[in-house]
C-alpha positions as CSV (number, residue, x, y, z in Angstrom):
1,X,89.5,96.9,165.0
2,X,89.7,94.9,168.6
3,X,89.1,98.1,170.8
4,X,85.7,98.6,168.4
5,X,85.1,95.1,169.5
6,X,84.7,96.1,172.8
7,X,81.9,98.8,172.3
8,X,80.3,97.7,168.7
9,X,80.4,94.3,167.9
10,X,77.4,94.5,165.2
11,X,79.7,97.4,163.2
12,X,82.1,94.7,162.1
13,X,79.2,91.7,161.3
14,X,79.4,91.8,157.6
15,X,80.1,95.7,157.2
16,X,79.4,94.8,153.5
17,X,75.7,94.9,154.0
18,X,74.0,98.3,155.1
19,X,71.8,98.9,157.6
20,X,69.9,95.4,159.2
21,X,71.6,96.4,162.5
22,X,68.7,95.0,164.8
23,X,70.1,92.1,163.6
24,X,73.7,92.2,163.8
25,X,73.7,93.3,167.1
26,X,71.2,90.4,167.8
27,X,73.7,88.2,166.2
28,X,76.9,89.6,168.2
29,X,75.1,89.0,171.4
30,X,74.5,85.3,170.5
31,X,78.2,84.6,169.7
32,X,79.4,86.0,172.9
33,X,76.2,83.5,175.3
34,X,77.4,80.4,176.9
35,X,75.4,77.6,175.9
36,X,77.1,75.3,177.7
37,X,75.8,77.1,181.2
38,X,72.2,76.6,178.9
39,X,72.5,80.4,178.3
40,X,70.9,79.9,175.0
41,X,70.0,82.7,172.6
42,X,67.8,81.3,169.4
43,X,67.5,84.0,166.7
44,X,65.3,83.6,163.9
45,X,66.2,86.3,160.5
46,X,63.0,86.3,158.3
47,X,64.1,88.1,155.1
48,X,63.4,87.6,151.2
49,X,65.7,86.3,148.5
50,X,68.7,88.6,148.4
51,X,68.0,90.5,151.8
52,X,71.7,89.5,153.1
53,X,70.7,87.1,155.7
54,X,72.3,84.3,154.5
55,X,75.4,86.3,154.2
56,X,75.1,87.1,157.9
57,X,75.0,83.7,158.7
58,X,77.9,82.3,156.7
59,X,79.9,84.8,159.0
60,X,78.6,84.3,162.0
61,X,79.5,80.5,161.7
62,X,83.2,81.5,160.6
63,X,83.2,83.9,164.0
64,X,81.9,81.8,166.3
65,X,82.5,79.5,169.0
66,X,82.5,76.3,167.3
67,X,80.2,77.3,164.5
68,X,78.8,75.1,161.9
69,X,76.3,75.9,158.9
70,X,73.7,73.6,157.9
71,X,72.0,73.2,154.3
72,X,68.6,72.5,153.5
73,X,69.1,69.1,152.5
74,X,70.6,67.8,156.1
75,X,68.9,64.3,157.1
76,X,68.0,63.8,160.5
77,X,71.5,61.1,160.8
78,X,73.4,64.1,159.9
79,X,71.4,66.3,162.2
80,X,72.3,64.1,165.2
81,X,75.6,63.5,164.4
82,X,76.5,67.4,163.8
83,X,74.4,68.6,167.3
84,X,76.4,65.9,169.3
85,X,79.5,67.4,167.7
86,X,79.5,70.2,167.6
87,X,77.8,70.8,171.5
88,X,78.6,73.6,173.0
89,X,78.6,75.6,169.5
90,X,77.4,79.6,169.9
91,X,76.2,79.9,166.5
92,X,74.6,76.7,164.8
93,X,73.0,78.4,161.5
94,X,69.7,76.9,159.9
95,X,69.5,77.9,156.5
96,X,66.0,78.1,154.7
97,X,64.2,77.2,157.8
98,X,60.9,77.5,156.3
99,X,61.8,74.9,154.2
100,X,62.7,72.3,156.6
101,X,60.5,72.2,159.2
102,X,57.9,71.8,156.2
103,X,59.8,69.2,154.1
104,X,61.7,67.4,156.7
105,X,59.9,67.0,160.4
106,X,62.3,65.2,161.8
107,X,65.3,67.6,161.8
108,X,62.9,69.9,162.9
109,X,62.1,68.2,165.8
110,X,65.4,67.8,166.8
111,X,66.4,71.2,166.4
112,X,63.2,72.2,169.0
113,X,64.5,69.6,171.2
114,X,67.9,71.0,171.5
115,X,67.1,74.4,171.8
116,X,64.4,73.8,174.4
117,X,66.9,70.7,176.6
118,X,69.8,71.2,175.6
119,X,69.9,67.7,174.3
120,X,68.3,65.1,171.6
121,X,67.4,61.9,171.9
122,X,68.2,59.0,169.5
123,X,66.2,55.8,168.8
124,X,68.5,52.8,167.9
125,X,67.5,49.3,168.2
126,X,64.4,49.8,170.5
127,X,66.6,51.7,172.8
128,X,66.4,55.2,173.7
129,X,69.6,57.4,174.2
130,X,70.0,61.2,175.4
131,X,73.0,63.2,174.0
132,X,73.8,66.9,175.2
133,X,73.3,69.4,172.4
134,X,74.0,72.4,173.9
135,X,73.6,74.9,170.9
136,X,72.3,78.4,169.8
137,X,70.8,78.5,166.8
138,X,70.6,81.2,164.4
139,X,67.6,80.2,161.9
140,X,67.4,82.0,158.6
141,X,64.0,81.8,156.7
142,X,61.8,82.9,154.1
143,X,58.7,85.5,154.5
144,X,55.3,84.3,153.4
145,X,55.9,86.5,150.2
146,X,58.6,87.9,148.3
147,X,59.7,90.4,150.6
148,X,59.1,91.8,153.9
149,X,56.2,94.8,154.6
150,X,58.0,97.2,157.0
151,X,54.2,98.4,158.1
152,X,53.2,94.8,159.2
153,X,55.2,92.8,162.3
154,X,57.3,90.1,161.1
155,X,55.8,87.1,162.9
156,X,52.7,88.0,161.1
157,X,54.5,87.1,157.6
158,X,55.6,83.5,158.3
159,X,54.4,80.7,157.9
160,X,55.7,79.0,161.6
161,X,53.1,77.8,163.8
162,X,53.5,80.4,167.3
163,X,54.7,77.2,169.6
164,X,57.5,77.2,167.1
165,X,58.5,80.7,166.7
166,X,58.3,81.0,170.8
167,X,61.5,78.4,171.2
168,X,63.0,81.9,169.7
169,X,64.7,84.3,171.8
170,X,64.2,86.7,168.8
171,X,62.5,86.9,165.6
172,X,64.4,89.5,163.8
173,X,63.2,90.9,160.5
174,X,65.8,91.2,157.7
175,X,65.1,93.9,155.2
176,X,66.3,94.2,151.5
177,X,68.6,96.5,150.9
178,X,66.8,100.1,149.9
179,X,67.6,100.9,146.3
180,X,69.2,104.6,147.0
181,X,72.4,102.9,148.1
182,X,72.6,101.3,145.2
183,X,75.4,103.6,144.6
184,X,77.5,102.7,147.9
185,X,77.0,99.1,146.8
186,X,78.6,99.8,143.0
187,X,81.7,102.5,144.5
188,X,82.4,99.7,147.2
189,X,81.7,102.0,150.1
190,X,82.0,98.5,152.8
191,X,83.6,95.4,152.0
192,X,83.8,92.6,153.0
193,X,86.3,91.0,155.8
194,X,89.8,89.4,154.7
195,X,90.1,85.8,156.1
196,X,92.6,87.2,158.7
197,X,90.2,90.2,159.9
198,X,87.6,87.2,160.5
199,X,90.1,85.5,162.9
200,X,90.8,88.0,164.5
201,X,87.3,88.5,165.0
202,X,87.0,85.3,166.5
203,X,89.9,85.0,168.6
204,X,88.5,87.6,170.1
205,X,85.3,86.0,171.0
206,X,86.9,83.1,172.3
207,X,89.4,84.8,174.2
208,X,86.2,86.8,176.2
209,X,84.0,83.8,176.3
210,X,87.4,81.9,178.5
211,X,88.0,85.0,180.6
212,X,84.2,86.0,181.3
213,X,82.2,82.5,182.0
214,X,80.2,83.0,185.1
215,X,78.4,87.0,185.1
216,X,76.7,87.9,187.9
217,X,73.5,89.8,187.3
218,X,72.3,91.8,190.8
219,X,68.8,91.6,191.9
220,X,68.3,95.5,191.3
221,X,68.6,94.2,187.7
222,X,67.1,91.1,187.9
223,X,63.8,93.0,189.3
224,X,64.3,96.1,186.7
225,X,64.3,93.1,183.7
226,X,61.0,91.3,184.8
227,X,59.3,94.8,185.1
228,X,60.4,95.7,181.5
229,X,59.2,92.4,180.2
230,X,55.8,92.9,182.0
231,X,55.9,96.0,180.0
232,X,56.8,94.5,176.9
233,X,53.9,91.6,177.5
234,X,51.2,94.9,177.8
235,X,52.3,97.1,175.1
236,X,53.9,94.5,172.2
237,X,51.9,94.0,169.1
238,X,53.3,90.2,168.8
239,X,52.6,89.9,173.0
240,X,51.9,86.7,172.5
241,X,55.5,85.8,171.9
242,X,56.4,86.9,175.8
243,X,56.7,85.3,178.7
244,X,58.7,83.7,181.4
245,X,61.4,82.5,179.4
246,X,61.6,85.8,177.5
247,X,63.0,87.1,181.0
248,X,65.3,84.2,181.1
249,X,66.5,84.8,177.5
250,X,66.7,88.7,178.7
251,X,69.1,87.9,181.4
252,X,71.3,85.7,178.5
253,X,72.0,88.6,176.7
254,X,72.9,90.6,179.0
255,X,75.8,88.0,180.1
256,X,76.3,87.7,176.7
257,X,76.7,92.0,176.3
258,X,79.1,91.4,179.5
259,X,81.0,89.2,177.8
260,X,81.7,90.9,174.7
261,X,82.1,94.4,176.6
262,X,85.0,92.5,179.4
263,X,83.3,92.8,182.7
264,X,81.8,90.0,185.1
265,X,79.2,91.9,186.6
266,X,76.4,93.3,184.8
267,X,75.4,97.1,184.9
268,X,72.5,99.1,184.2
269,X,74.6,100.1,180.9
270,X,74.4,96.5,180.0
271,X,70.6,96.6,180.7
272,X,70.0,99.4,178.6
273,X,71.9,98.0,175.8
274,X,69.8,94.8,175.9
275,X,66.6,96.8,176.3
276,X,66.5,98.4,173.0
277,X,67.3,95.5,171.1
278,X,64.1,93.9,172.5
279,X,62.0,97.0,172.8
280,X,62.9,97.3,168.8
281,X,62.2,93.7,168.4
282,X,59.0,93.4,170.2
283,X,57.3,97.0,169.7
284,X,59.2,98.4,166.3
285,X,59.0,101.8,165.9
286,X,58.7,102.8,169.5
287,X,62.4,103.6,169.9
């Protein structure tokens, strides 16, 4: 399992659901970023009821780098408290995030201030005080109706205004599961991890995260990632959604990718790796 770990991290993200890779391999680069260094990657799943995506991130908080799952009901105390705790954290999961940045502004407003500074202030006593929150978050939300339509893009079935969806590295749609494997689901075709398979998993992490912190990206790269996000801004249906600090999030996950593949320098492999995650992301069903 470890030397897959090394090649395919998204293979072993919840095996038990099927298919939804755009967003497991979304979600393995996120647990392998250093937000600390403010190498954030935000990832948004919008799926319906049932889709898996709350599945995906249960484990992803189990896996990661000081992970932590939040409810619904979280008040903006607890919100504080848990950011200033757990800083640092690769994978804080938002579940129903539909529901609280309608029902409950505050949180959300915390949560855009972390992501975006790193930090979140606090009001006490007329005083104002700055805490680093140094956090990826990995939101999980509803579409506008039931399901998802695999003919329309994503960001054009929620209900987030576009200033909030743009704090998001990626908005990642999370389809239910086609009824023809049906079958696989009922002979038990992939299961679910054991507690000590999870470990593992996220020894693993850890143990890359401590030997890989600072990756070097050349300027060949560097240059090759603006001109593909130029492209992206010119030929993506959601183009609005792209700008400069999509290249900055680019560069992230491709750290990230070096991280989980071992190596401190990035490579046009790397690049390449990074590239169809977004080109599938941003323009679906150009790859």
């Amino acid at each position: 399992m470890i030397n897959s770990l090394k090649t395919e991290l998204s293979e072993l993200i919840c095996p038990h659901i099927i298919g939804n890779n755009l967003a497991k391999k979304a979600v393995g680069l996120q647990l392998f970023s250093e937000p600390r260094l403010k190498e954030f990657i935000h990832l948004m799943l919008i799926g319906g009821a049932q889709s898996g995506k709350t599945d995906i991130g249960h484990e992803a908080s189990k896996i990661a780098f000081r992970g932590s799952y939040n409810g619904t009901r979280i008040t903006p105390v607890g919100m504080i408290e848990r950011l200033q705790y757990f800083d640092g954290s690769t994978c804080m999961v938002q579940d129903e995030m539909d529901k609280v940045e309608k029902f409950n502004k505050r949180v959300s407003d915390m949560l855009l201030s972390a992501m975006e500074l790193g930090q979140v202030r606090v009001d006490k006593y007329g005083t104002h005080e700055t805490y680093p929150a140094r956090v990826n978050f990995l939101a999980c939300a509803n579409p506008r109706g039931e399901r998802l339509n695999p003919f329309i893009s994503v960001l054009h079935q929620t209900n987030f205004p576009l200033p909030f969806l743009t704090r998001f590295t990626l908005v990642v749609p999370f389809h239910s599961l086609d009824p023809i494997y049906y079958s696989d689901v009922a002979r038990g075709v992939n299961r679910r991890h054991t507690s000590d398979e999870l470990q593992k998993i996220k020894d693993y992490i850890i143990e890359q995260r401590a030997k890989h912190v600072n990756i070097r990206v050349p300027i060949s790269l560097r240059d090759k990632i603006g001109e593909r996000i130029r492209w992206l801004k010119e030929e993506a249906v959601s183009r609005d959604m792209i700008g400069p600090r999509t290249v900055h999030s680019f560069i992230n996950c491709v750290k990230a990718r070096c991280r989980m593949v071992g190596i401190d320098v990035a490579t046009r492999e790397e690049f390449d790796y990074v590239e169809n995650i977004y080109v599938e992301a941003f323009t679906p069903g150009m790859i």
